[in-house]
N, C-alpha and C positions, 0 to 999 in steps of 0.2 A: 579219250576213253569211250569203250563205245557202247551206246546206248541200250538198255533192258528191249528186248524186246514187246513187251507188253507198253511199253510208248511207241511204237513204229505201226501197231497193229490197233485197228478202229473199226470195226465190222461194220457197222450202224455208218459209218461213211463209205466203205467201198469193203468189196468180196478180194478183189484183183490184188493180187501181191506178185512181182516180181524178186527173183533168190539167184542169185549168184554164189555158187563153189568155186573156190580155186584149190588145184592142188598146190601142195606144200612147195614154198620158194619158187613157185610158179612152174616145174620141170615137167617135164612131157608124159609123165606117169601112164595117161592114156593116146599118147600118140608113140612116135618112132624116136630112141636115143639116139641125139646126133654124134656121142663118143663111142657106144658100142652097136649104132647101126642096128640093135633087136626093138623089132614094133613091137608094140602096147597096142594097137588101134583097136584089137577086139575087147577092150576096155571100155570102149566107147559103146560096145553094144553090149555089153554087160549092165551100165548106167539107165539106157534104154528099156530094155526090156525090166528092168528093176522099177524102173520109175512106172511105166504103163499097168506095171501089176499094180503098185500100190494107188494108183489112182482105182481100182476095181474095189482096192479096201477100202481106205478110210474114205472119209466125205468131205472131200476134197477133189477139184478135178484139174485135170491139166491143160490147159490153154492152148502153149505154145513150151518150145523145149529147143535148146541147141546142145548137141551132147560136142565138145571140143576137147583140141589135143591134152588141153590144162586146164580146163576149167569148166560149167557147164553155166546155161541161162536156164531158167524156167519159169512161166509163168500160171499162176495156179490162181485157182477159185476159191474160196471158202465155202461148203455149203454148209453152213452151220443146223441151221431149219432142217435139214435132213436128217443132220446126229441126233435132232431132238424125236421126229419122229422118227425112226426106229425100234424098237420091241426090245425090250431088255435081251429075251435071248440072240436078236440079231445083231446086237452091239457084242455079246460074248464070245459070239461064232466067228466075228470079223476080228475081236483081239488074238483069240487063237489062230489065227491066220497068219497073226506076229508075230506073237511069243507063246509061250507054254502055258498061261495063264498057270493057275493054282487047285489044290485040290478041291477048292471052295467052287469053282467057277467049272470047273467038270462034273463037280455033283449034281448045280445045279443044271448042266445040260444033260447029264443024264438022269433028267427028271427023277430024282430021287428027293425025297421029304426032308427039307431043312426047319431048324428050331429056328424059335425067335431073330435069338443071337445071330445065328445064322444068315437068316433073312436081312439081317440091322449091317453083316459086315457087306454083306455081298449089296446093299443096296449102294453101298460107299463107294463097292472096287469100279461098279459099274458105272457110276456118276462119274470117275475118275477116268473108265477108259471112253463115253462119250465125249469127254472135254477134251482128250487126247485123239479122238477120230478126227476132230476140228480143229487139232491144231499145226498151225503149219510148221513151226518148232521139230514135233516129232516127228510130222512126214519129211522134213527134212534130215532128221536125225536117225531116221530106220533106214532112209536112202544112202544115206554118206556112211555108215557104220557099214553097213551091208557089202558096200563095194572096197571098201581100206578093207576090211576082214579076208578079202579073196583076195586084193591083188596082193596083201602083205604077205598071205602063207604062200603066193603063186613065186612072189621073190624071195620069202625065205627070211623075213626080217622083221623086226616088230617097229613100231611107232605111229606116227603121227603121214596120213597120207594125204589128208585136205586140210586148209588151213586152218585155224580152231574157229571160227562163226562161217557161218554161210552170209552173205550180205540182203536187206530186202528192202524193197522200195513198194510204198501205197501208192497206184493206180488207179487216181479218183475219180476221174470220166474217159465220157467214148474216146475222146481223143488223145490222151492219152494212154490211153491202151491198145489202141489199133497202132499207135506210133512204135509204139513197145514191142508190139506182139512183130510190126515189120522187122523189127529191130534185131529181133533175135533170130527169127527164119531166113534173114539176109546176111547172116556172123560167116559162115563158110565162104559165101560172093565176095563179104568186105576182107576176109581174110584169104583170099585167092585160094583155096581150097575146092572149089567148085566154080565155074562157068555158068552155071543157071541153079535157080532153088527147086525145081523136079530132080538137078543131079545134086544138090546136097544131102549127103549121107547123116543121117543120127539127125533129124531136124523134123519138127510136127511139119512143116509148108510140103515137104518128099510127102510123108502120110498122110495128106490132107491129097495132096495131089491122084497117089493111088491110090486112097481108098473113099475118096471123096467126104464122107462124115466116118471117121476109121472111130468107130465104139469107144477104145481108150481115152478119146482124146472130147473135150468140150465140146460139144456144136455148135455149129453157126448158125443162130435163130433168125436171123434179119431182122431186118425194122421197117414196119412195126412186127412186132412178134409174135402178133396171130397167135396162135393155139398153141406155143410153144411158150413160158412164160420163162424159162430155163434157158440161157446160153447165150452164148455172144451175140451183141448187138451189131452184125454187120452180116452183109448178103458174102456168103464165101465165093462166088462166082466174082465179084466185086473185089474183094478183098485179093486175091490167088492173080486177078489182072493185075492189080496197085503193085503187088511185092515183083511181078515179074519185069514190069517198066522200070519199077525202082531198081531191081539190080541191074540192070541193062546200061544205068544211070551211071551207076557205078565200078566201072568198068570200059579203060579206056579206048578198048579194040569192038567196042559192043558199039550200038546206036538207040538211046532210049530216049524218051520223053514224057515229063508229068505234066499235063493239061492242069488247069482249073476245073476242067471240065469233069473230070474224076470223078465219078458218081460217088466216091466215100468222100472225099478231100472236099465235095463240094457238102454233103452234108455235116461233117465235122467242121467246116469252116477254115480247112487250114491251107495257107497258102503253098504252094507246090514246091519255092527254092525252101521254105521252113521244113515243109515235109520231108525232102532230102537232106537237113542238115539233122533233122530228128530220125532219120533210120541209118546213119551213119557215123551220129556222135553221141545218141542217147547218154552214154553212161559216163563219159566225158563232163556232157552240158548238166545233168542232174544227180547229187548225191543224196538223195531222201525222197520224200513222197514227192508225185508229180500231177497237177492237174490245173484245171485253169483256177481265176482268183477265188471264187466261192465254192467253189469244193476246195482249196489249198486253207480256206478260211473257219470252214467247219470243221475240218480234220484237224487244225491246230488246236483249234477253243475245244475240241472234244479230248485231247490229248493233254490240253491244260500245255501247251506249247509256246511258248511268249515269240519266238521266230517264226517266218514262215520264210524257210533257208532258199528255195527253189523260185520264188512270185517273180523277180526279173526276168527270168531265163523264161517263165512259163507265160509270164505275159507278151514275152517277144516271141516266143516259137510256135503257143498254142493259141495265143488270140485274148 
């Protein structure tokens, strides 16, 4: 049966959530029909460019992203603290970005004098769509709706075009997140789709690659974080070397190698043949939250958890 989301989610232990889509029976929806030979692929950039906008809306940011033939990875941030400080009318301006809102929520952007009542509903709709800018639930669900709505009028058919949950796993430290975040900008190389991650299409490591910090996407603040108190804890010049070795690794006609010496892998502590079986088999070796024992230990007791389903795998892979 599968689990409420609001037990898989624990802000106060970790931002980082990883979300998996699959299209429905897993069929190539956004890649090429093997029986009638008509590509999908521009589906792939439809996922794309849908995802990068709503990371500009709600407050939420995007990490890392694999857009694939069946299915997608994404890994997002929560910035919760930001939906709180926002201005009621900046929280308004961003719903309508989504939906239609209501007459209530247009009067008050067009500064027009509301009663009491008035003032008492609209404080309610607003509180509702800040807990909704934070939540990953909806940024998932205005993304998935968004793209089934086009490709089904594009085929002509009604139903169901992703599977009914999206899947998510809590990402409780650096290291596993940097495992994760490889994990995903490597899915095209593990899937022979691509020869290098500068040539994988529809993947954050391509726009990290050309646009070095591309706006849409989280920053890479380093460590320590200096004047930046916001974004990933790893040096992207660092990070961009690790995934290029690593697929090189990956890849039998290629020639790659992970030192110890890895200026991440030595600060994460993680040993080099682990590190390659964690950007290769991630979703394989863990089905739930991932992190080492004391963040896997907090996140439980905060959840009111009596397992911590993932501690073997995490104690051999992470350290």
């Amino acid at each position: 049966m599968p689990m409420a989301r609001k037990r898989q989610v624990s802000l106060s232990d970790t931002k980082y959530y990883h979300c998996i889509s699959r299209c429905v029976r897993r069929a190539f929806l956004c890649g090429k029909d093997r029986v009638t030979g008509k590509s999908y692929e521009h589906r792939r950039d439809w996922v794309e460019e849908k995802l990068l906008t709503l990371a500009k809306v709600f407050c939420i940011d995007v990490c890392g992203y694999a857009v694939m033939i069946n299915h997608t990875h994404i890994v997002l941030y929560v910035d919760d603290k930001k939906a709180q400080r926002l201005s009621d009318k900046a929280i308004v301006l961003r719903w309508h970005k989504l939906f239609k809102g209501n007459w209530l929520t247009h009067k008050f952007i067009s500064g027009d004098e509301l009663s009491a009542s008035e003032h008492s509903m609209l404080a309610a709709d607003i509180a509702e769509f800040r807990s909704r800018l934070a939540s990953i639930s909806w940024f998932m669900r205005v993304l998935n709706e968004d793209i089934a709505r086009r490709a089904n009028k594009e085929d002509g058919c009604t139903g169901r075009f992703w599977e009914g949950r999206f899947k998510s796993q809590a990402l409780l430290d650096e290291a596993a997140l940097a495992a994760y975040l490889a994990y995903v900008d490597l899915n095209p190389v593990r899937a022979q789709m691509a020869d290098t991650p500068e040539t994988s299409d529809y993947t954050s490591i391509k726009k990290r690659i050309e646009h070095a910090q591309h706006k849409s996407l989280l920053r890479f603040a380093g460590n320590p974080r200096q004047h930046r108190p916001k974004g990933l804890p790893f040096e992207l010049t660092y990070y961009i070397q690790l995934v290029e070795l690593t697929g090189l690794c990956m890849r039998a006609d290629k020639r790659g190698y992970i030192s110890d010496s890895q200026p991440l892998l030595t600060r994460l502590q993680i040993e080099p043949d682990n590190w390659l079986k964690l950007t290769m088999q991630f979703t394989k070796v863990f089905h739930g939250a991932v992190g080492r024992k004391q963040a896997m230990t907090d996140y439980c007791e905060h959840l009111h958890k009596r397992r911590r389903a993932n501690l073997p795998q995490c104690e051999r892979l992470l350290g």
